[in-house]
Structure formats: C-alpha cells, structure tokens
C-alpha positions as CSV (number, residue, x, y, z in Angstrom):
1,X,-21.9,7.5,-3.2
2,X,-25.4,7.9,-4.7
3,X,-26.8,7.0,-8.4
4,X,-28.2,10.6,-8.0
5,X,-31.0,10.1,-11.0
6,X,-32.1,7.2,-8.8
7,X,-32.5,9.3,-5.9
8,X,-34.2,11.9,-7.8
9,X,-37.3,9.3,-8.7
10,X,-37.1,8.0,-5.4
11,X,-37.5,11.8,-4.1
12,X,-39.4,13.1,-6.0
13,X,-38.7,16.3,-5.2
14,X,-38.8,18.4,-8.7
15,X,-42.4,17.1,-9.5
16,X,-43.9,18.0,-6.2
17,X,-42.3,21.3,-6.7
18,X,-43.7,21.8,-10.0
19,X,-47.1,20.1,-8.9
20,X,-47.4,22.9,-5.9
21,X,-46.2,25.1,-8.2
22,X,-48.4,25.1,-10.7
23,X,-51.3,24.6,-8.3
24,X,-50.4,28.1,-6.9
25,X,-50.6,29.6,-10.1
26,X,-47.0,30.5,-10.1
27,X,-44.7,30.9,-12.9
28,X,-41.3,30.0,-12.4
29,X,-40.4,34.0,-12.7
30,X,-42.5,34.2,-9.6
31,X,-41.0,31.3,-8.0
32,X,-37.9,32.8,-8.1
33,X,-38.9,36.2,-7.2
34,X,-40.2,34.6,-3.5
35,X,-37.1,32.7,-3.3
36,X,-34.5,34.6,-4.5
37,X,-33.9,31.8,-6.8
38,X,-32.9,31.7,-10.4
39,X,-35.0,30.9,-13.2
40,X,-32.7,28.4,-14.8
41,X,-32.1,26.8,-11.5
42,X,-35.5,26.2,-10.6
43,X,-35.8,24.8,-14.0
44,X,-33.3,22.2,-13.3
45,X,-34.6,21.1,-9.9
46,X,-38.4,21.0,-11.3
47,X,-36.9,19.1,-14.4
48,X,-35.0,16.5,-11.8
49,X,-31.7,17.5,-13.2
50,X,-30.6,19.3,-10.3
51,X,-30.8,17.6,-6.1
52,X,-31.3,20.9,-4.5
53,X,-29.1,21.6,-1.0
54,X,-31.6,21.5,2.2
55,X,-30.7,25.2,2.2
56,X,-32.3,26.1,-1.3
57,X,-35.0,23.1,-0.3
58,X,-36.2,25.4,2.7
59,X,-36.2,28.7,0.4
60,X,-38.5,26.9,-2.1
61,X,-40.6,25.3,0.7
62,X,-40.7,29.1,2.8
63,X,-41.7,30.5,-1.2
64,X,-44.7,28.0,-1.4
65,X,-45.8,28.5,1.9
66,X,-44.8,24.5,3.1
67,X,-43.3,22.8,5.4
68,X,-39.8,21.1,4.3
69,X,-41.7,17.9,5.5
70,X,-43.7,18.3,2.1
71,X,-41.1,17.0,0.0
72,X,-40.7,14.0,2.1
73,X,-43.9,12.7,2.6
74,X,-46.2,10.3,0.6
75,X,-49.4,12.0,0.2
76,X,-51.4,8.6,0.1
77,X,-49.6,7.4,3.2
78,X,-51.6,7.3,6.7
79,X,-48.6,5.5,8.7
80,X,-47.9,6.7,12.0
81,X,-44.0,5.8,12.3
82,X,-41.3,4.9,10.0
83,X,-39.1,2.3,11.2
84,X,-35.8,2.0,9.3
85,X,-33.6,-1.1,9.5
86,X,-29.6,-0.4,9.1
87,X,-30.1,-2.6,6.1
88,X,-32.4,-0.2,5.0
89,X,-29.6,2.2,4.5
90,X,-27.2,1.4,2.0
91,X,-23.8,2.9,1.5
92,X,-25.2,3.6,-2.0
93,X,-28.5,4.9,-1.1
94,X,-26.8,8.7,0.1
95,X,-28.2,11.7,-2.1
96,X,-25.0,14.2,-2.9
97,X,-26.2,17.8,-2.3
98,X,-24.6,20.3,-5.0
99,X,-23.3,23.7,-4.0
100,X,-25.0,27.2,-5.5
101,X,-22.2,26.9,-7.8
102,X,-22.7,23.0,-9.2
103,X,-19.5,21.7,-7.0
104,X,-20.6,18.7,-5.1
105,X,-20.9,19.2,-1.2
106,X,-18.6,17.3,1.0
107,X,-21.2,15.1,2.6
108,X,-24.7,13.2,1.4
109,X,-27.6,12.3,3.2
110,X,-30.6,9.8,3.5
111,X,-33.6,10.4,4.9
112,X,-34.6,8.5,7.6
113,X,-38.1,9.1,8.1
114,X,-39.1,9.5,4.2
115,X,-42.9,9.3,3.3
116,X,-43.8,10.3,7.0
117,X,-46.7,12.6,7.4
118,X,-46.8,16.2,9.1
119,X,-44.1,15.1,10.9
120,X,-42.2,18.0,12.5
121,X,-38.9,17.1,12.3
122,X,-36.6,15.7,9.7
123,X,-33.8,13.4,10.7
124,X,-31.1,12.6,8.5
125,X,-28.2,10.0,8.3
126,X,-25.1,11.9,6.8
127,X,-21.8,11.1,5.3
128,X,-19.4,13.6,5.5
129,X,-16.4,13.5,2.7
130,X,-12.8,14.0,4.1
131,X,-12.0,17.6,2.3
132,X,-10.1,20.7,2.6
133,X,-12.1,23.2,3.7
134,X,-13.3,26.3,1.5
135,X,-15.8,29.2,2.8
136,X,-17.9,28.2,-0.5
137,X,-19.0,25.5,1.6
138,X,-20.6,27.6,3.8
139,X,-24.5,28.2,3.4
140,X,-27.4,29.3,6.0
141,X,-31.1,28.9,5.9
142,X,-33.3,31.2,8.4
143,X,-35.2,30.5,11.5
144,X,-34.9,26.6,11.5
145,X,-33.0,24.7,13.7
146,X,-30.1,21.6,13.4
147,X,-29.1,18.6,16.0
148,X,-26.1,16.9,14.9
149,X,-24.5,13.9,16.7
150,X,-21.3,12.2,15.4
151,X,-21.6,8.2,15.2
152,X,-18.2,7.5,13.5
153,X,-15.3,9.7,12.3
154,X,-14.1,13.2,13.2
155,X,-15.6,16.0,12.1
156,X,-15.0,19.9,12.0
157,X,-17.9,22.1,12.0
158,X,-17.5,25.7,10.6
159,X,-19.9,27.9,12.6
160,X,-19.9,31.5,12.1
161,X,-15.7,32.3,12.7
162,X,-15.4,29.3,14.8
163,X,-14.1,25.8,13.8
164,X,-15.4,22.7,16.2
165,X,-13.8,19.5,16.4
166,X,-16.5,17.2,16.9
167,X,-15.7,12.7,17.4
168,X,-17.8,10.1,17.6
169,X,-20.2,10.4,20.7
170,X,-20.2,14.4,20.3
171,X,-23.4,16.6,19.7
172,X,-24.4,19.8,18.6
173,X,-27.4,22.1,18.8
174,X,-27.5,25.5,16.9
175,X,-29.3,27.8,14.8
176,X,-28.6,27.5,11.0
177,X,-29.4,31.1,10.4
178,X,-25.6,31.7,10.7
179,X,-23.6,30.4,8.5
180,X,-22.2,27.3,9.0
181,X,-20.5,23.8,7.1
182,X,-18.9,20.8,7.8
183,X,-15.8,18.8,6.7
184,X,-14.9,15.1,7.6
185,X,-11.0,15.0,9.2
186,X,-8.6,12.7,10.3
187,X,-9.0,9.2,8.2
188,X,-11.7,8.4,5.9
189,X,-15.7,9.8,6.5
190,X,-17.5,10.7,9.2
191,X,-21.0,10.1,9.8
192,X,-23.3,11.6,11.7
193,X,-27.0,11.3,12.4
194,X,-28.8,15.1,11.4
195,X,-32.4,16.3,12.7
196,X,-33.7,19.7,11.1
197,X,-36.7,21.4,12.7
198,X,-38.0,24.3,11.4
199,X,-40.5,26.3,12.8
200,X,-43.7,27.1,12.0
C-alpha cells in the first residue's frame, strides 16, 4: 500500500484546507461547527497528519462552500484532459483512507484525474483489502452520487441492510446518502474503478 506522507505532499489536501480556510476567515472552532467536525481532527488533516475518508472530504468541502473537485485540482493548471497511463498507477501509489475512529479502511484509492480543473466528476481507481466485515465500516455522505465497476476480484457491497456480491465485469449505481461499505472476498483484492459526482 501507500507511503501515506508521500501522498499527503502529493495531495495536498491539508494546506488547501487551511489556505481556504483561512481565507474565509474561519477558525477551526468554526470549521468544525459547519462540519460537524472535531477540532483536533481538523487539526490533523490541516497539519497533513491525518488522510481524511472522501466522506469527511465532502463535509469539509460542503463547510467551505466547494466542490470536492477543489482538493484535486492544480490551481495554475489550464489542461483540458488528464490522460493516465497504467504505468501511471503504481501498486504503491494507493492513499489508505482512515476510519472516524483512526482504523485503516479496507480499501485505498488513486485519483485518476488529479490536477483537472472544474471537472464535475471524480473517478477513482480502488483497491479493496480482503477483510471481515464490521458495521464501523460503514459511513454516508449526503446528496452525492457513486458508480462503481469491478475490474478484478470479488467484492461485497454493504448497502443499507443489504449485502451485494459484485465480480469482475459488475456495476453499480446508487446514492451514498445511505450508508454503505465495501469488503474484498474470495482470494486476494479486488479492484474496482470508482466515479463520485456530487451535485451542485
């Protein structure tokens, strides 16, 4: 998996925080007052100590009034596509994504359309650990949107009371306002390439 500080720099994602923060006129009391947040949390993430979940991602994003796009784009970049190469995605180049309680998740992800402008979608590769499932690994995120579809492995998707089997070639649509999680079954990882859209 990842060198997480690595993907931190590469991210970016506590300084642009902070940056928009800051340039809001928010204190991090505030911050977490909008996004039900905590202090010390925030702290961490702003500090790059912490890789926040996309969940906690889209509270901080809905708390600055942004698009989760924000934290992926390069503010000096006028490109209009992102190609990426396989090679371009390294087994080692996943980011881990932390639970609200500091476990790690059972899956990572890479971006695959990092530094892209106003873009309104954000697709993901993902690599989903082989783990026993626990309802702590559920989470939500209101009024956005996920496409998942399965490109090795088998997967089980928690959704609400439900449990999907999902293999290779499978898809799903659905609204992550319920509360949903996945687990990699059978042998080994699964992998799966993720878009998130969430509305305006």
């Amino acid at each position: 998996m990842a060198d997480i500080k690595e993907q931190i720099k590469e991210f970016r994602i506590g300084e642009k925080i902070r940056g928009l923060r800051k340039q809001k006129r928010l204190t991090l009391q505030e911050l977490s007052e909008l996004t039900t947040l905590s202090k010390p949390l925030l702290s961490q993430i702003e500090n790059q100590q912490v890789i926040p979940p996309l969940a906690t991602l889209l509270k901080i994003a809905k708390g600055l009034k942004v698009d989760i796009h924000f934290f992926f784009e390069d503010a000096g970049n006028r490109q209009q596509y992102v190609l990426t190469r396989h090679e371009d995605v390294p087994n080692n180049a996943m980011v881990v994504r932390p639970t609200a309680t500091g476990s790690m998740r059972p899956y990572a992800y890479h971006s695959l359309a990092q530094g892209l402008r106003h873009k309104h979608m954000e697709p993901f590769l993902v690599e989903f650990e082989n783990r026993k499932w626990h309802d702590s690994l559920f989470f939500k995120h209101d009024g956005d949107e996920e496409f998942i579809y399965i490109t090795a492995g088998e997967l089980d998707f928690h959704y609400n009371n439900e449990v999907l089997r999902l293999r290779a070639g499978d898809s799903i649509y659905y609204n992550s306002s319920q509360p949903h999680g996945w687990v990699a079954v059978g042998e080994g990882s699964a992998w799966a390439v993720a878009v998130m859209y969430t509305k305006a």
